[in-house]
N, C-alpha and C positions, 0 to 999 in steps of 0.2 A: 616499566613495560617497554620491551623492542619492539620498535615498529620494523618492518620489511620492505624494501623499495616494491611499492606496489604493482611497479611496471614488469615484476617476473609473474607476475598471475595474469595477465594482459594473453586471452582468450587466440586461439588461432582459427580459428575456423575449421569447415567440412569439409577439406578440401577432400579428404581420400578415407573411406571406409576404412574401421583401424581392425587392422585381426588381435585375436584374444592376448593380451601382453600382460606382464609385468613391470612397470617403471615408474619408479619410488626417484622423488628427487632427492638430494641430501639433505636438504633441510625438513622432509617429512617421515623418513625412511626410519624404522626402528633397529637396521643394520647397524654394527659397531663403528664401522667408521662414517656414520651418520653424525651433522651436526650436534644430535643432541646429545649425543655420548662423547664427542668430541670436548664438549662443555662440561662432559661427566655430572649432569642434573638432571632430573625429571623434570623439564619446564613442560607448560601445561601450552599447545598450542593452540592456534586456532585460523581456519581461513573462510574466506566469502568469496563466493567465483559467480561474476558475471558469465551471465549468457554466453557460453563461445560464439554465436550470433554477430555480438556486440563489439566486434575488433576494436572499437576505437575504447570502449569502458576496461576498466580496471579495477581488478577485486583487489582484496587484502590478506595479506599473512601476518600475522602476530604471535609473538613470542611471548610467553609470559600470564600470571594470572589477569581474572577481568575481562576477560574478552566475550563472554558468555553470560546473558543474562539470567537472573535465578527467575522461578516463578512459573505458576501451571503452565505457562504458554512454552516453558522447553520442556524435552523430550531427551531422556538420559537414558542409558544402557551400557550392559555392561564393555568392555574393552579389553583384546586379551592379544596377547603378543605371541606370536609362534611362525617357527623358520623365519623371521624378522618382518613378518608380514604383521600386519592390525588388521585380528581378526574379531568380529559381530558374533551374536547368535539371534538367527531368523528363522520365527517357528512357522512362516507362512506369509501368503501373501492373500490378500482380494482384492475382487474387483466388480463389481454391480452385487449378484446375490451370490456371486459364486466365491465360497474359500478354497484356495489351497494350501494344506500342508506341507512344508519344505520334504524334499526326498534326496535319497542317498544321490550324490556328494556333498545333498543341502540338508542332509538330515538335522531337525527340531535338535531344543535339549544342550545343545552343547556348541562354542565356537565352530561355524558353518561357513562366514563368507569374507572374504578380504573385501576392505574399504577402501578405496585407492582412486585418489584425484588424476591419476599418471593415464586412469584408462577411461575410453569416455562413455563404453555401453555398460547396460549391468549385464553381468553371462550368469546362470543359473545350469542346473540339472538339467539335460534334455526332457525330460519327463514334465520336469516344474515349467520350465519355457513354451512346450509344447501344450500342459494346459491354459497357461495363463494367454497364450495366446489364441485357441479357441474361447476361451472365454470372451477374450475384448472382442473377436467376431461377430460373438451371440449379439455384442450390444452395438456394434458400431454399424448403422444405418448406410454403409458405401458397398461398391464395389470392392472384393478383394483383387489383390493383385498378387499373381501366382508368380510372375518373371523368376526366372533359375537367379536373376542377380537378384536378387530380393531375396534368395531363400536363407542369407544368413540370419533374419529377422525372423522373429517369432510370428510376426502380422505384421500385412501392410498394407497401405487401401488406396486406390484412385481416388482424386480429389477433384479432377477439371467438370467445371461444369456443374457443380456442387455447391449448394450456396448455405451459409450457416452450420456446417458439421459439426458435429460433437465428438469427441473422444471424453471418455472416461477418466474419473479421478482413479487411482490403484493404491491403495495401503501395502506399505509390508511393513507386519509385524514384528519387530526386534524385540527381542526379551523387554518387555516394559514401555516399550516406546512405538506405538502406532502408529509410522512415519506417513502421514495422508501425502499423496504427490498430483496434482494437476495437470494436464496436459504436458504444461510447457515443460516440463519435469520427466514426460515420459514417452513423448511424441516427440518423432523429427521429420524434416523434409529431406531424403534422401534423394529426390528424382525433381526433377519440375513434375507439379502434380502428383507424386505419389507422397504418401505419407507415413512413417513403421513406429511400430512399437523400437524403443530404443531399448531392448529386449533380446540376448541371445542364446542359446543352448551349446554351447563351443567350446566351455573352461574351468579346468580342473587345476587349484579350487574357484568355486563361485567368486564374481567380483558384482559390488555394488559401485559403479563407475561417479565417472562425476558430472555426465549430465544430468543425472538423478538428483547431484547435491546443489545442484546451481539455485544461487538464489536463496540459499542455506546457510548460517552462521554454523559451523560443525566445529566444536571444540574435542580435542584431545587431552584428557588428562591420565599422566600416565603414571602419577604418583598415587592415585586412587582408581587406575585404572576402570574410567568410565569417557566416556564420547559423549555428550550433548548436542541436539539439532535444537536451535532455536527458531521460535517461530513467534508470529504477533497479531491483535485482532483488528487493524483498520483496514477497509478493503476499499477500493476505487468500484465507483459505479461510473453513469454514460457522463453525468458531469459533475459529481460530486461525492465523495469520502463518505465511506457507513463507518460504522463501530455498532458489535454485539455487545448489550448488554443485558440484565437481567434484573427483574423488579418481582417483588411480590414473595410470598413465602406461602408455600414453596416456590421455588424461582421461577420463570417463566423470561425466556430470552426471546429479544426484541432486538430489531435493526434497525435501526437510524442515523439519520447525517449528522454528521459531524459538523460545525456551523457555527464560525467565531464571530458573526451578522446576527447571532438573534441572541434571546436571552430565557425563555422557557421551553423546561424539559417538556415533552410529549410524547403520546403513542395512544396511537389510536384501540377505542374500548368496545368491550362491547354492553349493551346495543351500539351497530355505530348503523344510526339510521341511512344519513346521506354520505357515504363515504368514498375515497378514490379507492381502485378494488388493489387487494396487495394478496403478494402471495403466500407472508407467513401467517401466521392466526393470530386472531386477536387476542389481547389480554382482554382478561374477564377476573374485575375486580371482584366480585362475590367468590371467586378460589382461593383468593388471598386473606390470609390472616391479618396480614398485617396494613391493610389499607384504610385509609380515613380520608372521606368526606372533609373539607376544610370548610367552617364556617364564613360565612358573611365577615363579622367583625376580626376575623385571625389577621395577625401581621402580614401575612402573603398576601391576603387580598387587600388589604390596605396599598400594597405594592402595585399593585397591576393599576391603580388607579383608572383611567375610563373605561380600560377596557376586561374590569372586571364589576360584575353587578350580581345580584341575588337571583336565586328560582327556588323554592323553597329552604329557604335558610341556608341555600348552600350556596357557596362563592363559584359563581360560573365565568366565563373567560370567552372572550371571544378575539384571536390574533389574526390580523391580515399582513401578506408581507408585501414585499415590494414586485416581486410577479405576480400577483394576485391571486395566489392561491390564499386559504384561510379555513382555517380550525375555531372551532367551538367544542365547550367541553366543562368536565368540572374540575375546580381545582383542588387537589389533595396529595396526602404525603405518603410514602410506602419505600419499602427500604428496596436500595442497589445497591446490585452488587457489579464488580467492574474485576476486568483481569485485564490491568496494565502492563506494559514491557516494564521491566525491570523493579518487579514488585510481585507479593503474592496476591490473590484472589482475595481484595475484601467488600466485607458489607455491613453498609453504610444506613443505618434507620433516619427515618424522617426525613429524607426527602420530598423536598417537594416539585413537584410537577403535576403537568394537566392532564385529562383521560379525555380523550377527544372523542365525541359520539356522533362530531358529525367534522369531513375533510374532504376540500376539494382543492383541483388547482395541478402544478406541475412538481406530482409524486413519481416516483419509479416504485413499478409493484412490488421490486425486493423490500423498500423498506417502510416500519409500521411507525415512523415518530421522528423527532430529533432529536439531538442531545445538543445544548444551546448554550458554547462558552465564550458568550458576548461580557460583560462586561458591569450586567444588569442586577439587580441582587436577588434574583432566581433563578441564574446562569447556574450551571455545575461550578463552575469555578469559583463561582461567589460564593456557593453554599459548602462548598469545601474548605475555602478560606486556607486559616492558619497549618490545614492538616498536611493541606501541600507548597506550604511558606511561599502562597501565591505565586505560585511557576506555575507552568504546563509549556509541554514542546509537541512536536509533528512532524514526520518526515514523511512526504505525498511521493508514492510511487506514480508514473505518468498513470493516465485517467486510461490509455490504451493497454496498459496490464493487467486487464482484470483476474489473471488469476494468482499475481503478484500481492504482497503484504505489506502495507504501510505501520507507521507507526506511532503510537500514541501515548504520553510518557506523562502523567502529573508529577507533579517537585522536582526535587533540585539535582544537577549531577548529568541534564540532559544536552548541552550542548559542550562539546570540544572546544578550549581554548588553544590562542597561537592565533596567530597574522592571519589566517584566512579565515575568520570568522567577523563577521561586518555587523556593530551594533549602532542605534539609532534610537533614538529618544520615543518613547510609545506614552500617547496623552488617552486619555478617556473622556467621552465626550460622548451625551446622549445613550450612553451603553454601549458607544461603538469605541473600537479601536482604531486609532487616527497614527499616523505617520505624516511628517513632514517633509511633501517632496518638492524638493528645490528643479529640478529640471529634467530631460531627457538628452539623450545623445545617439547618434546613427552617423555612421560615416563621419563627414566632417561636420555634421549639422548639427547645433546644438539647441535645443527647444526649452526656452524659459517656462516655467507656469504661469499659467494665467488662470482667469479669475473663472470658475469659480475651484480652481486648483491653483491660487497663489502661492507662490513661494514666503519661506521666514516664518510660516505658522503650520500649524497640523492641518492637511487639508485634503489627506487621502487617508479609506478606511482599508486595512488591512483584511481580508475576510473568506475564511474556506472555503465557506458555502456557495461562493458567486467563482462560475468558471474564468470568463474573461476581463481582463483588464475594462475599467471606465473612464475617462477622460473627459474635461471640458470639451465641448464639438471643437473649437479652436485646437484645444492642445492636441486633438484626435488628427484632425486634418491634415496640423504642420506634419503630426509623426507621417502619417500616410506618405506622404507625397514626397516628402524623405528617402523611406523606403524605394517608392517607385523610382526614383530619381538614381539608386542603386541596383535596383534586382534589373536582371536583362532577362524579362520574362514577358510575354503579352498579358498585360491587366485586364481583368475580368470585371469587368462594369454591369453583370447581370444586376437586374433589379435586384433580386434575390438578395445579392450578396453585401448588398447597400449598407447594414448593419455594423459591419467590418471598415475598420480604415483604409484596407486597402485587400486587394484578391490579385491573384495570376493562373491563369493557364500553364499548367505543367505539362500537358499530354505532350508526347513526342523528343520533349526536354531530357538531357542528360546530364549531370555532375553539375545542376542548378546550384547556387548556393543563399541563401538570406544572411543579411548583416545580425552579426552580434546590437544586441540593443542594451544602454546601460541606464537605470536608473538612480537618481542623482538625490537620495533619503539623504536626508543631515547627518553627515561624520560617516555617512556607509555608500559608496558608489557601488551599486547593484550590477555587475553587466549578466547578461541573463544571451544565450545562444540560442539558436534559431528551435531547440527541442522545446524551449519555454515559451516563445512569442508568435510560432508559426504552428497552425493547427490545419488539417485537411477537412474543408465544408461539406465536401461534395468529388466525387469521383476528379483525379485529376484539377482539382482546384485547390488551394493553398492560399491559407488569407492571414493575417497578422490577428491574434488573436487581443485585439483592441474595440475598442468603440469607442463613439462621442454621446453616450447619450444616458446620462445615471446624473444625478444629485446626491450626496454627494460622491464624488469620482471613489472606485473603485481599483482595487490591488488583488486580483483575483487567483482561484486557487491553480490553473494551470501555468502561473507564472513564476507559481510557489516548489511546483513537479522539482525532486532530486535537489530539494533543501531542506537541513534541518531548523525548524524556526522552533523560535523563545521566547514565549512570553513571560516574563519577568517582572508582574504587577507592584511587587515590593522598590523595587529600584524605579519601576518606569523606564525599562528601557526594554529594545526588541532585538535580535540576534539571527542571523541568516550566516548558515554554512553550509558552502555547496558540497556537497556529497553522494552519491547516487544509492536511493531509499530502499532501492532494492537489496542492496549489500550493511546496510547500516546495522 
C-alpha cells in the first residue's frame, strides 16, 4: 500500500465563499493525464478529510487496496465515470418528515451528481436546493436570515443570542447507501452569528462537495467501480464513550458505556422499579426468546461471589462503583449481537450479563447499560476469549465531538506498526488493567512517582470509563504547580475548581499556550499536548484535566482522545498510536 504525504490534505480554511467549480487534483482526477492513468492501473483509492476548521490537523490519501473497511457499518454505491468526472446516482434526499426526490439536472435512476473533494458546498438543482432548504426552515427553531449575501445558501439562520440550537441530521440517498450527515457535515458558520445550510442551487452538474465528506473514510474503487463511506458505532457522550448494541431475539438495541474499569455487562430491564430515567426503552426480557434466568448454583454466579446471592432460586447481583452509583438486578445469559469496524454484524448466544430492575447514580439519559471490558471473567472480553485471540482496540474521538464516530475493533490487525507506535507492558490485577508508570515531565520538571503510584511496578489503571486522569495528592500537586510555574495565565483558586490540579483564567487572554505533558509508561514515553491534558470547567476557565484523589491512580479516557490503544491480553502488553479518531 502507498501511503501519500498527508500534509497535501491539510484543510485551508473559510477564508472566502468558493463559487460553483470544477477542480480535480491529479492525484484524484479520472482525466488521462491523471496520476492514475499515468500508472496505467485501476488503483483503488481512498481519503479522510479533517474538518477545514482544523488547519493545524491532517487527513490522509491512500493509494492502494485496504483502506476501507468491510462490514454493515459501510455504505457502497455505485461509481460511474463520465466527461472524466466520478459520477453518483442520488434518488433523493431527507430531512425531518419531509422526502425529496432528486429532480432534473438531479434526476433519480441514473449517474446524477459529481463527487468532488476540490469543491467544498454540495450544489444541487435549484428546485431540489430550494426544497430542501424550506424544509430544514420548517424544523430549525431560529431566526432566518434573508441578507442578499446569504442568498447563495439554500438557508441560513441567526445564531446570537441563542443558546443550545439544533440543526437537523439530512440523509441523501445514493443508489444503496443512505449517506446519514450531522450537523457538522452540513452546517457552517459563514458570518459571526449566522449559520447556512452548506447547500447550493448554482451548478450544472450537481456536486456533492467535501464538506459533506469530512470526517469520512470514502474509498474509490474504480476497478469494480464502486465508492464506499465508511462509518462506525462508538459515540462520545458528556464524559464517556457509548457503543449500540443489540441483545435479545428478536434484537432490541441498547446503548451503553463502553468501560475497561468494570467487568459486567448490563442494561437496565424492565420492571425497573427504581431506576435513573433514560431516554431509550427498556429491554423487556419476556419479548425475548432467547433469555434465561441464571440459576443460584451456575458458574456465573459462582463468579460474582459477595456480590451475587439468591431471591427465588435465581442469582441476583448487586454492583456499586466507585462514584456511587449502583445497579441490582438478575443475572442471566441472552445472545448479542455487535457490529464492529472492520468485521460483519455477528451474534453471539449465551452471553451473560445482568438485567437491572433497579439503577441509580451518575447515568446520562442517552444510555440504558454498560458494556464492561475489564478484565473480570464476565467482562465482554473474557467471555469472547479465543474468538478475538484476546485483542480489542479503541480510537476515542474528543468527548466535545458528539456528533463525531469513534471506534471499536475486537482481534487482531487493529493497531499500525512502525516507530510511532509506543508499547508498554499491561498486568491484570483485581480485574483491572494496570500500567506501569515510572514518572511525569512538564517543561524542565520532571516528577518521579510516588507512592501510592510508585514507580518499577504496575501502579496505574488504564480505564475509558473514568474521564480525568488520578494521581497520588503528591504526584497531583508537584504536576500542578509545574504547570503553573509555566502557563502566564492568572490561576483560578475558586473553591469550585479545587478538584483539579491546577485552573487559569483565560477571559481577555490571546494566543495563551499550555505545556505539552509526557507520560513516562515503561518502554513508552507518552507525551500527550495540551488537547489531551487541558479541559474547559467553566466559561473562560481551563484547568488540567488531573486530580490527586482516586485509589488506585487513574489514566483516564480524555487523555486517551485521538489515540489508537491495544489491548493485547495474549502478550500482556498495551499500544498507543497517536492518530486523530476522527479520520482513522
Amino acid at each position: 500500500m502507498l501511503r501519500a504525504d498527508t500534509a497535501a490534505l491539510r484543510p485551508q480554511g473559510f477564508f472566502h465563499l468558493p463559487r460553483p467549480r470544477m477542480r480535480f487534483a491529479a492525484v484524484q482526477g479520472a482525466y488521462r493525464v491523471g496520476l492514475l492513468h499515468q500508472l496505467q492501473v485501476l488503483l483503488p483509492f481512498s481519503y479522510c478529510l479533517v474538518p477545514l476548521s482544523q488547519t493545524s490537523a491532517t487527513g490522509k490519501l491512500v493509494f492502494g487496496d485496504g483502506s476501507v473497511p468491510s462490514g454493515s457499518d459501510v455504505l457502497t454505491t455505485p461509481l460511474t465515470i463520465k466527461d472524466s468526472f466520478y459520477y453518483l446516482t442520488l434518488n433523493g434526499i431527507s430531512v425531518g418528515n419531509t422526502n425529496i426526490s432528486a429532480t432534473s439536472p438531479t434526476a433519480s435512476g441514473s449517474p446524477n451528481i459529481v463527487i468532488d473533494s476540490g469543491t467544498m458546498l454540495n450544489f444541487l438543482s435549484p428546485e431540489m436546493a430550494d426544497k430542501l432548504g424550506n424544509a430544514v426552515k420548517d424544523i430549525v427553531d431560529l431566526p432566518v436570515a434573508n441578507d442578499p449575501e446569504f442568498s447563495v445558501f439554500a438557508a441560513c439562520f441567526h445564531v446570537k443570542g441563542s443558546r443550545d440550537y439544533k440543526f437537523p441530521d439530512i440523509t441523501y440517498h445514493f443508489q444503496g447507501a443512505p449517506l446519514r450527515l450531522g450537523p457538522s457535515n452540513t452546517f457552517l458558520e459563514v458570518a459571526q452569528d449566522v449559520m447556512c445550510l452548506a447547500t447550493s442551487g448554482a451548478a450544472d452538474p450537481p456536486i456533492f462537495g467535501n464538506f459533506a465528506q469530512q470526517n469520512h473514510l470514502v474509498e474509490f474503487d474504480l476497478g469494480a467501480n464502486q465508492l464506499s463511506f465508511a462509518q462506525a458505532p462508538l459515540l462520545p457522550d458528556i464524559t464517556e464513550y457509548l457503543v449500540e448494541v443489540e441483545l435479545g431475539t428478536p434484537k432490541f438495541k441498547v446503548v451503553a458505556i463502553v468501560d475497561t474499569g468494570s467487568d459486567l455487562l448490563w442494561a437496565n430491564c424492565k420492571p425497573c422499579t427504581q431506576c435513573y430515567e433514560q431516554t431509550p426503552p427498556l429491554f423487556d426480557p419476556k419479548d425475548s426468546s432467547t433469555y434465561r434466568d441464571l440459576a443460584c448454583d451456575s458458574r456465573p454466579c459462582e463468579v460474582l461471589n459477595v456480590s451475587g446471592f439468591c431471591i427465588s432460586s435465581k442469582c441476583h447481583y448487586q454492583v456499586l462503583y466507585t462514584d456511587g452509583s449502583q445497579v441490582d438486578g438478575n443475572l442471566a445469559s441472552e445472545t448479542f449481537t455487535f457490529t464492529t469496524t472492520g468485521s460483519n454484524t455477528i451474534a453471539i448466544p449465551n452471553i451473560t450479563f445482568g438485567c437491572s430492575h433497579q439503577s441509580s447514580g451518575i447515568f446520562s439519559n442517552r444510555t440504558g447499560g454498560i458494556v464492561g471490558l475489564g478484565a473480570g471473567q464476565l467482562s465482554l472480553v473474557s467471555q469472547l476469549g479465543s474468538s478475538i485471540d484476546s485483542k480489542f482496540s479503541y480510537c476515542l474521538v474528543p468527548l466535545s465531538q458528539t456528533s463525531a464516530i469513534s471506534k471499536l475493533v475486537f482481534g487482531d490487525g487493529s493497531v499500525p506498526s512502525g516507530s510511532d507506535v509506543l508499547t508498554t507492558p499491561l498486568t491484570i490485577k483485581d480485574s483491572f488493567y494496570y500500567l506501569t508508570l515510572n514518572g511525569i515531565s512538564v517543561g524542565n520538571t520532571n516528577i518521579s512517582a510516588t507512592s501510592p503510584t510508585a514507580s518499577g511496578s504496575p501502579n496505574i489503571v488504564i480505564d475509558s470509563g473514568t474521564m480525568l486522569n488520578f494521581l497520588s495528592p503528591e504526584m497531583a500537586d508537584k504536576l500542578g504547580n509545574a504547570v503553573k510555574d509555566i502557563v502566564d495565565l492568572p490561576v483560578a483558586n475558586d473553591p469550585e475548581f479545587s478538584v483539579f490540579a491546577a485552573c487559569f483564567h483565560v477571559k481577555g487572554s490571546r494566543d495563551y499556550k499550555f505545556p505539552d505533558i509526557t507520560y513516562h509508561f515503561q518502554g513508552a514515553p507518552l507525551r500527550l499536548g495540551p488537547s489531551n491534558t487541558f479541559l474547559e470547567v467553566a466559561q473562560d476557565v481551563m484547568c488540567l484535566a488531573t486530580s490527586g484523589a482516586a485509589d488506585p491512580p487513574i489514566f483516564g479516557n480524555f487523555a486517551q482522545q485521538n489515540h489508537l490503544v491495544e489491548f493485547d491480553l495474549g502478550a500482556n502488553q498495551l499500544s498507543f498510536a497517536q492518530v486523530d479518531c476522527t479520520n482513522f
